[in-house]
C-alpha positions as a printed NumPy array, in Angstrom:
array([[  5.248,  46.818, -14.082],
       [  5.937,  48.283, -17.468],
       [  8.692,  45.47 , -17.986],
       [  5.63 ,  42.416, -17.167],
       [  3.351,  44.023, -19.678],
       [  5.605,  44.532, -22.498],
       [  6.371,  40.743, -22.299],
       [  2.742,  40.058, -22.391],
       [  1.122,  38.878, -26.3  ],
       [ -0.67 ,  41.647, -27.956],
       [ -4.308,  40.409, -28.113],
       [ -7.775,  42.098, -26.48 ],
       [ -6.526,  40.89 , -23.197],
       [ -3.1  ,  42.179, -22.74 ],
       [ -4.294,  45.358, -24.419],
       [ -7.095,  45.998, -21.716],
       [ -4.83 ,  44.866, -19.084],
       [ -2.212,  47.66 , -20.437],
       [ -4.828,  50.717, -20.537],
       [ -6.528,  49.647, -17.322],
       [ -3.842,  48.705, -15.323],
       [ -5.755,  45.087, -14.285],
       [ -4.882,  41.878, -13.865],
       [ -5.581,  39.43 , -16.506],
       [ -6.451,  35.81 , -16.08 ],
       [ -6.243,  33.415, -19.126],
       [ -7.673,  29.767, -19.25 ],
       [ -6.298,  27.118, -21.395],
       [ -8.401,  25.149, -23.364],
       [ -9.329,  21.428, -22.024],
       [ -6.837,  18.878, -23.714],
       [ -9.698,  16.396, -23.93 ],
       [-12.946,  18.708, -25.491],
       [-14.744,  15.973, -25.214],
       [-15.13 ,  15.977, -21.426],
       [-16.108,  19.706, -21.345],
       [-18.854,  19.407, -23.629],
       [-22.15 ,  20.464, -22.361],
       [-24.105,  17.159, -23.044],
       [-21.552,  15.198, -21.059],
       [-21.349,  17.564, -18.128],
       [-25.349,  17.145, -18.211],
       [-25.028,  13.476, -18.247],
       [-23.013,  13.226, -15.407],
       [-25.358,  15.54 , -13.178],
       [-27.76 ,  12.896, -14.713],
       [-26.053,  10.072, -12.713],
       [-25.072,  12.007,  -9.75 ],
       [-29.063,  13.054,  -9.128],
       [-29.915,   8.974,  -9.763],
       [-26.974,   8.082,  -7.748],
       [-28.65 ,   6.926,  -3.822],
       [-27.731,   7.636,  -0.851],
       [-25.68 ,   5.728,   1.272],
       [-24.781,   6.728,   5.252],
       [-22.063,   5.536,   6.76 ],
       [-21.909,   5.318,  10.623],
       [-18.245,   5.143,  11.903],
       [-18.099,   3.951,  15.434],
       [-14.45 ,   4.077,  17.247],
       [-13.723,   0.935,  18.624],
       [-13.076,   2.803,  22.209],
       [-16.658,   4.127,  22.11 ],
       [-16.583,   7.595,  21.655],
       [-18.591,  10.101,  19.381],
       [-20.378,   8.053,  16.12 ],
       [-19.535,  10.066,  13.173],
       [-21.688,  10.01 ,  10.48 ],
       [-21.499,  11.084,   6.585],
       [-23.534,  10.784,   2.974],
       [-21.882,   8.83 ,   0.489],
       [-23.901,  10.046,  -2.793],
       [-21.481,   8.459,  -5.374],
       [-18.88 ,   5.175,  -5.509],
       [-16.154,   6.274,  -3.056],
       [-13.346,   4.247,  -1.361],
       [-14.249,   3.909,   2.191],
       [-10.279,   5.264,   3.331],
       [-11.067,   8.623,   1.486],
       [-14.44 ,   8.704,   2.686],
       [-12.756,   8.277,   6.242],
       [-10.202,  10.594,   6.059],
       [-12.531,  13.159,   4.48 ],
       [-14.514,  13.369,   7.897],
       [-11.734,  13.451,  10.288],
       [-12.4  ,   9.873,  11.453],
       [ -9.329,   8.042,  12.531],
       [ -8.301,   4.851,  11.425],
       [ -4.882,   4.977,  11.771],
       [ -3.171,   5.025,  15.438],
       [  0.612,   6.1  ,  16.773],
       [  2.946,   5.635,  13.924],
       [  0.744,   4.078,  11.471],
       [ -0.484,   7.79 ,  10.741],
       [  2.447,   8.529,   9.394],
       [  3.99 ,   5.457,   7.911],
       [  0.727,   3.646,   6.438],
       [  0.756,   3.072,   2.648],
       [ -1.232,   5.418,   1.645],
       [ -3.905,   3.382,   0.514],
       [ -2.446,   0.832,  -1.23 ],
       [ -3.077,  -2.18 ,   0.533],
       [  0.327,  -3.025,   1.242],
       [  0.353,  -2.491,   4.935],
       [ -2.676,  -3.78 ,   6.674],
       [ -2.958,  -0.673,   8.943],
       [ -6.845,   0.685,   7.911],
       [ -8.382,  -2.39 ,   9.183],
       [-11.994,  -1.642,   9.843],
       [-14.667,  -4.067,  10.909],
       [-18.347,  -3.727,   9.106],
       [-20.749,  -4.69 ,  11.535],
       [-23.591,  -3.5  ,   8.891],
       [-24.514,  -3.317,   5.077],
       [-21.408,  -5.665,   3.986],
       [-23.671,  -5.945,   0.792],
       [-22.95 ,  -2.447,   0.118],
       [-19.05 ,  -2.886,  -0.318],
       [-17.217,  -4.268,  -3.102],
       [-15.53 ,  -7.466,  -3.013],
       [-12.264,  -8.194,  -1.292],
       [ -9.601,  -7.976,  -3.035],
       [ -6.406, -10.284,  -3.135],
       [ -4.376,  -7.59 ,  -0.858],
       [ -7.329,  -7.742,   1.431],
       [ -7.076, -11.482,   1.682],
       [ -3.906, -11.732,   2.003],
       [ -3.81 ,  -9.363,   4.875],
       [ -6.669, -10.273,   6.714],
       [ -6.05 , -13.616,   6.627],
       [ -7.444, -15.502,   9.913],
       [-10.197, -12.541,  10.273],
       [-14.364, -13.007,   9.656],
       [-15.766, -11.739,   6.453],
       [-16.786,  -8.634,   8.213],
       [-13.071,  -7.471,   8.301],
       [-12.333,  -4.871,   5.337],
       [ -9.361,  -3.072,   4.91 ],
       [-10.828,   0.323,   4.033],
       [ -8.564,   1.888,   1.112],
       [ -9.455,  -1.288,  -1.271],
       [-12.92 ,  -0.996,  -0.493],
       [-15.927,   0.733,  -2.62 ],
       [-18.904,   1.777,  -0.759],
       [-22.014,   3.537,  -2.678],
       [-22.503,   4.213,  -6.125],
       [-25.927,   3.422,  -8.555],
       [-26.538,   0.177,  -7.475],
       [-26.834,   0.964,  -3.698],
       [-30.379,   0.621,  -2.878],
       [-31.979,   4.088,  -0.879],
       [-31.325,   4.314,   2.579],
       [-29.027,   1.919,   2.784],
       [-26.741,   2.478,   5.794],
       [-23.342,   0.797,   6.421],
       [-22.075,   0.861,   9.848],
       [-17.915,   0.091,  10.284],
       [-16.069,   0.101,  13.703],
       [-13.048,   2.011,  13.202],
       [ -9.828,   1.53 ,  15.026],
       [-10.831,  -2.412,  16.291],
       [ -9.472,  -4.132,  19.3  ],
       [ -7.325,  -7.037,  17.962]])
């Protein structure tokens, strides 16, 4: 221990940490200030408290157990997904799926509900849902919530669909 603490700076840290014997923890400055002011960090707990609601209902396609979460800010719906265990992905597409990139098609989710509370499709989302309704999304190119979702708006997506 005597060999870490002689390699340690001497400033009011390492010289504490050398009579008391504790451990000492040292945070870096943020790269970008600006960020870590306090008006910004107010600002942004601004928009999260304006920021509505939105619930999203996710219904397996084999009907078993709904499972329901709070969207309170602009989210992707994949992340949103994967954040409450639901599964979209079955047999090896849970391993080999893009990751949410949009390249392989495998996150296909239908919206049965609140379709006005998604973001558009995008070109990778037309491209590989081509021959599906409008109500076909694939869920890592899609944005669900954020300021301009009106309160109490629900969205309700079938997860895992029957082709």
């Amino acid at each position: 221990m005597a060999a870490t603490l002689a390699t340690l700076p001497a400033s009011s840290s390492a010289l504490a940490a050398r009579r008391g014997g504790a451990s000492v923890t040292t945070r870096r400055a943020s790269a970008h200030p600006a960020r870590a002011t306090p008006s910004s960090r107010s600002r942004s707990a601004a928009l999260v408290a304006r920021a509505s609601v939105v619930r999203v209902e996710f219904t397996p396609s084999d009907g078993g157990d709904v499972i329901v979460t709070d969207v309170t800010k602009a989210s992707v719906l994949r992340d949103v997904a994967l954040g409450d265990k639901v599964q979209l992905y079955e047999g090896m597409a849970k391993l080999l799926n893009c990751g949410g990139m949009g390249n392989c098609g495998t996150c296909k989710v239908r919206v049965t509900e609140g379709m006005e509370l998604l973001s558009p499709r995008t070109d990778a989302e037309n491209g590989k849902l081509k021959g599906l309704g409008e109500d076909w999304r694939l869920a890592c190119q899609c944005l669900v919530g954020g300021d301009t979702a009106p309160e109490g708006a629900v969205l309700k997506v079938v997860n895992k669909p029957k082709k």
